[in-house]
C-alpha positions as CSV (number, residue, x, y, z in Angstrom):
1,X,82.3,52.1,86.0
2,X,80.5,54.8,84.3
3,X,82.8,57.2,81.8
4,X,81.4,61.0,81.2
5,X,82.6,62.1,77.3
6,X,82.2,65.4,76.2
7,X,81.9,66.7,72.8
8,X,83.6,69.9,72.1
9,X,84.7,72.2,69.7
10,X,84.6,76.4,69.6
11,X,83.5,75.9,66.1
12,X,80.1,76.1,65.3
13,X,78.8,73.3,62.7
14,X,81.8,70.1,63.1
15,X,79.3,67.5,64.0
16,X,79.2,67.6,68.0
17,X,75.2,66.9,68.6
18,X,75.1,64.7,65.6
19,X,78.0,62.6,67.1
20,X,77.0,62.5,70.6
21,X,73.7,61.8,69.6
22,X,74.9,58.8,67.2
23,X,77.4,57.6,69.0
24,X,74.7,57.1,72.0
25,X,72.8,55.4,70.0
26,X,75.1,53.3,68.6
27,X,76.4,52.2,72.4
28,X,73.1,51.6,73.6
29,X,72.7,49.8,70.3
30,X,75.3,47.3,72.3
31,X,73.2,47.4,75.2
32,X,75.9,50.2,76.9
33,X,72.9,52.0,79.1
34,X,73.8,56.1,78.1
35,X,72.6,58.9,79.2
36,X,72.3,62.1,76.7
37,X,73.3,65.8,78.3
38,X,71.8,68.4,76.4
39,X,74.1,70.9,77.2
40,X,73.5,73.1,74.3
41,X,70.7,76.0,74.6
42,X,69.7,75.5,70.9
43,X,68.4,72.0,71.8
44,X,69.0,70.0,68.9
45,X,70.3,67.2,70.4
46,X,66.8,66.5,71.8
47,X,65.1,67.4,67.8
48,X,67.5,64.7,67.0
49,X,65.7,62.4,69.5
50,X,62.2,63.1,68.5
51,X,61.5,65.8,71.6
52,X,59.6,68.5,70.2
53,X,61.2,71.3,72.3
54,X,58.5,73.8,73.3
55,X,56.6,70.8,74.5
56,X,59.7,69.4,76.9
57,X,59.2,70.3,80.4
58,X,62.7,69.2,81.7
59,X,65.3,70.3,81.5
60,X,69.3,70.6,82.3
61,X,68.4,74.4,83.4
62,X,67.3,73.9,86.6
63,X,70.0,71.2,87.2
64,X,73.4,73.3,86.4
65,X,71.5,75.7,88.2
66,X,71.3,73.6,91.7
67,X,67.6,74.4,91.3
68,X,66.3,70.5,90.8
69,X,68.4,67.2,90.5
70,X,69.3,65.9,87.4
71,X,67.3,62.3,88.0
72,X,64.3,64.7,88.1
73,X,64.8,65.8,85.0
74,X,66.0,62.6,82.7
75,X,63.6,61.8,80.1
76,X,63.2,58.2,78.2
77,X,63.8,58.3,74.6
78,X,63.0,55.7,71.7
79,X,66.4,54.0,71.8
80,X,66.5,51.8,73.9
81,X,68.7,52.3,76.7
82,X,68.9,56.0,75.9
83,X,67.5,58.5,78.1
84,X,68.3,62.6,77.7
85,X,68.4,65.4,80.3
86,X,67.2,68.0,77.5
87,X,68.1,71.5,76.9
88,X,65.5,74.8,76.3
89,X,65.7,78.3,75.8
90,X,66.2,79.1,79.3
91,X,69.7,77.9,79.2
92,X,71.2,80.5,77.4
93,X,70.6,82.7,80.6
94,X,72.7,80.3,82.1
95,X,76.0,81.7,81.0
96,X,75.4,85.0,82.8
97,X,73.8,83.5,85.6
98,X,76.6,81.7,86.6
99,X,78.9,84.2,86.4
100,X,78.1,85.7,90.2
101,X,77.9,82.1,91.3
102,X,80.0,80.0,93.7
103,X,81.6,76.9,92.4
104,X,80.4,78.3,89.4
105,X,82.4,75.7,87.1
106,X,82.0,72.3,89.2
107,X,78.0,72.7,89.4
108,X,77.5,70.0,86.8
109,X,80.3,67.6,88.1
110,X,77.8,68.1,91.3
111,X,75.0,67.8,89.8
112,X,76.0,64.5,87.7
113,X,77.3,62.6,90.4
114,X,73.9,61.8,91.9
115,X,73.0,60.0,88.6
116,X,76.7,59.1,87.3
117,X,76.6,54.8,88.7
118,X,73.2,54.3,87.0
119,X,74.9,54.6,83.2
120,X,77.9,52.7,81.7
121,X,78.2,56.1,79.6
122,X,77.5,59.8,80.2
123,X,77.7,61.9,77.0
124,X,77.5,65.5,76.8
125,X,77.1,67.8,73.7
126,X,78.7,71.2,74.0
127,X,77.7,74.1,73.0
128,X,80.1,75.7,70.2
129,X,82.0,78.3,72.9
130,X,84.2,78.0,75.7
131,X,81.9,80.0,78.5
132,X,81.2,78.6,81.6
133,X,78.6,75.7,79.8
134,X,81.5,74.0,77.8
135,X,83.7,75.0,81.5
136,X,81.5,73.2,83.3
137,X,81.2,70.0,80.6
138,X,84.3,69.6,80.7
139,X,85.5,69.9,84.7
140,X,82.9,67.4,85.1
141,X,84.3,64.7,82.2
142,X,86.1,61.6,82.4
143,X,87.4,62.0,78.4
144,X,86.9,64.5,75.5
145,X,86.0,63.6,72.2
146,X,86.8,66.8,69.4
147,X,84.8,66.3,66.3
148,X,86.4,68.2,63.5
149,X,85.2,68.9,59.9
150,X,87.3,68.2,57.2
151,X,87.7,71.9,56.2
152,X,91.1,73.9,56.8
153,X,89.5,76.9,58.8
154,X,88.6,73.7,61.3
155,X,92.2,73.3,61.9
156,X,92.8,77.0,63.2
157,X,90.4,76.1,65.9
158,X,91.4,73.2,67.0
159,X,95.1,74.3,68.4
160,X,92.9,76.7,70.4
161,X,90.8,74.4,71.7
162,X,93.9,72.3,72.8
163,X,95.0,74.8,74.2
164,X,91.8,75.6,76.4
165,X,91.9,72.3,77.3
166,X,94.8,72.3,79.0
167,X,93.8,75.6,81.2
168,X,91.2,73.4,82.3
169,X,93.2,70.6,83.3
170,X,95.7,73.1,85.5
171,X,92.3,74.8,87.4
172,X,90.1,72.2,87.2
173,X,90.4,68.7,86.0
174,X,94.1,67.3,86.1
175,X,92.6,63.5,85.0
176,X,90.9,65.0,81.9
177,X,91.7,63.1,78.9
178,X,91.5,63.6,75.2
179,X,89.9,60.0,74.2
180,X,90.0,61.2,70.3
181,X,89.8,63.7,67.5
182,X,86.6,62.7,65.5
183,X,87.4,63.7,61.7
184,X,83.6,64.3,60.2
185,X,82.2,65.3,56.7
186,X,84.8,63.4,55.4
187,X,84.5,63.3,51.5
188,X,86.7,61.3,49.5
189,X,86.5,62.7,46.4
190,X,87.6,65.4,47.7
191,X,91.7,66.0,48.1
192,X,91.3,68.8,51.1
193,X,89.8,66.0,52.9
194,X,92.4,63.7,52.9
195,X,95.5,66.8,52.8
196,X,93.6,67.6,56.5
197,X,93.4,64.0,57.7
198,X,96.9,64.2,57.0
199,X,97.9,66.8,58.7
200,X,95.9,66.1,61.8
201,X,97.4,62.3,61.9
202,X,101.0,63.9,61.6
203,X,100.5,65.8,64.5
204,X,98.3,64.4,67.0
205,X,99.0,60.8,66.1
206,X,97.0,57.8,68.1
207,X,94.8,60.8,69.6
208,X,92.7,60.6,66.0
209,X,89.7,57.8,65.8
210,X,90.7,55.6,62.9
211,X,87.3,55.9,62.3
212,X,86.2,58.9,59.7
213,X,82.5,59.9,59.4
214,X,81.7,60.4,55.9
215,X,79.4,63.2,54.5
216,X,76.2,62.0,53.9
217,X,72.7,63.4,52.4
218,X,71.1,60.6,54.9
219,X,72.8,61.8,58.1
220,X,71.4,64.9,57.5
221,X,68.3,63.9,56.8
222,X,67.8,61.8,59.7
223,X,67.6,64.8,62.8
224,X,64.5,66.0,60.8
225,X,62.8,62.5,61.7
226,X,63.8,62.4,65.2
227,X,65.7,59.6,64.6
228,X,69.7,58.7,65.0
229,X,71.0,57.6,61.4
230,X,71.3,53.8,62.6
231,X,67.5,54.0,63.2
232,X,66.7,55.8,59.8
233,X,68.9,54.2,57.6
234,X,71.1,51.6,59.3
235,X,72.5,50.2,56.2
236,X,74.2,53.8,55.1
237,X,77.6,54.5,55.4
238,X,77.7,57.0,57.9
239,X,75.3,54.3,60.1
240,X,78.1,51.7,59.9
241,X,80.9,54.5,60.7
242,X,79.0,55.3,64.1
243,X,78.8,51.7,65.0
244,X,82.6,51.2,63.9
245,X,83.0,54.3,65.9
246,X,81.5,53.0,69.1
247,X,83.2,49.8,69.0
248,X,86.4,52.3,68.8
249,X,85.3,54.6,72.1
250,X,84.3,51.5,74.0
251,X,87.8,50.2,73.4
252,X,89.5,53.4,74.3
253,X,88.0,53.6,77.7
């Protein structure tokens, strides 16, 4: 049965497209087949994947717009069992578009369902806003994953984004679940990053991957190749921590 994740945070700059991107490369990595939602209008989840964006002719644009359907618009990448519906400019006119729209915030659910049985994982990466994109990412998800960077203005945003969270369980999606919050950047020679690790674990408990993802000069390095981190360096730490991670998300659903 395939699971939809989404990966969301207000905050701008926590790690969502690297995670989705890694962590769907890491599942298809255990041959999990996983398909990539570009749900972002900046795109870089599809840089991260070697697509060179004013050359990509598909698009999720057309498809949260009920204009074309999403198999029309899946694209193969170089993982293996990876494939991407990509994002391009266009989608930022999304947002206002959909505001005179019916069913304005189930269009992707719709959408998605035509394509959902052929992959064991949908993943979505979320723009850094809660408009009607992030709405509609997460009415149409099975589970949320919340990456969060080990800084303390991370933590004012994430008992907002909780809290948005639930609103769109009331209206929207009751079955919603939060499958983890993702701590990222994580440096250990540094004491802020533990004190927030703490404080997260206090309050949210099992709802935090044991799994941290450390900061790392590779990981950054890696988007500029096109490549995921396990297929530019696989033997770096923050490699290893996606595939720990995985093993984690595929035990959680």
């Amino acid at each position: 049965m395939s699971q939809i994740i989404a990966f969301a945070n207000q905050k701008g700059g926590v790690g969502k497209t690297t995670t989705a991107v890694n962590i769907g490369a890491s599942l298809a990595a255990v041959n999990k087949s996983v398909l990539l939602v570009d749900l972002d209008p900046q795109g870089n989840a599809g840089t991260g994947l070697g697509f060179v964006r004013s050359s990509v002719q598909r698009s999720v644009y057309p498809v949260i717009m009920g204009k074309e359907a999403a198999a029309d618009n899946i694209l193969t990448t170089s993982v293996k069992g990876m494939h991407i519906i990509p994002s391009t400019q266009r989608l930022s006119d999304a947002e206002v578009e959909l505001l005179d729209m019916d069913h304005r915030e189930i269009r992707l659910k719709s959408a998605l369902a035509q394509v959902k049985d052929r992959y064991d994982y949908i993943l979505i990466d979320c723009p850094p806003a809660m408009g009607f994109l992030t709405v509609n990412a997460l009415v149409a998800a099975d589970s949320l994953i919340v990456p969060l960077q080990c800084e303390f203005l991370s933590l004012e945003g994430l008992s907002q984004m909780m809290k948005s969270v639930e609103i769109i369980r009331i209206k929207w999606n009751p079955a919603l679940a939060l499958m983890g919050i993702l701590l990222t950047m994580y440096d250990r020679r540094n004491n802020l990053s533990k004190a927030i690790e703490d404080d997260v674990r206090a309050n949210y408990g099992d709802g935090v991957f044991q799994t941290v993802i450390p900061r790392n000069v590779r990981a950054s390095e890696a988007p500029s190749h096109g490549k995921p981190i396990l297929f530019y360096d696989f033997n770096s730490v923050t490699a290893q921590a996606y595939l720990k991670l995985a093993t984690e998300v595929v035990d959680r659903t």
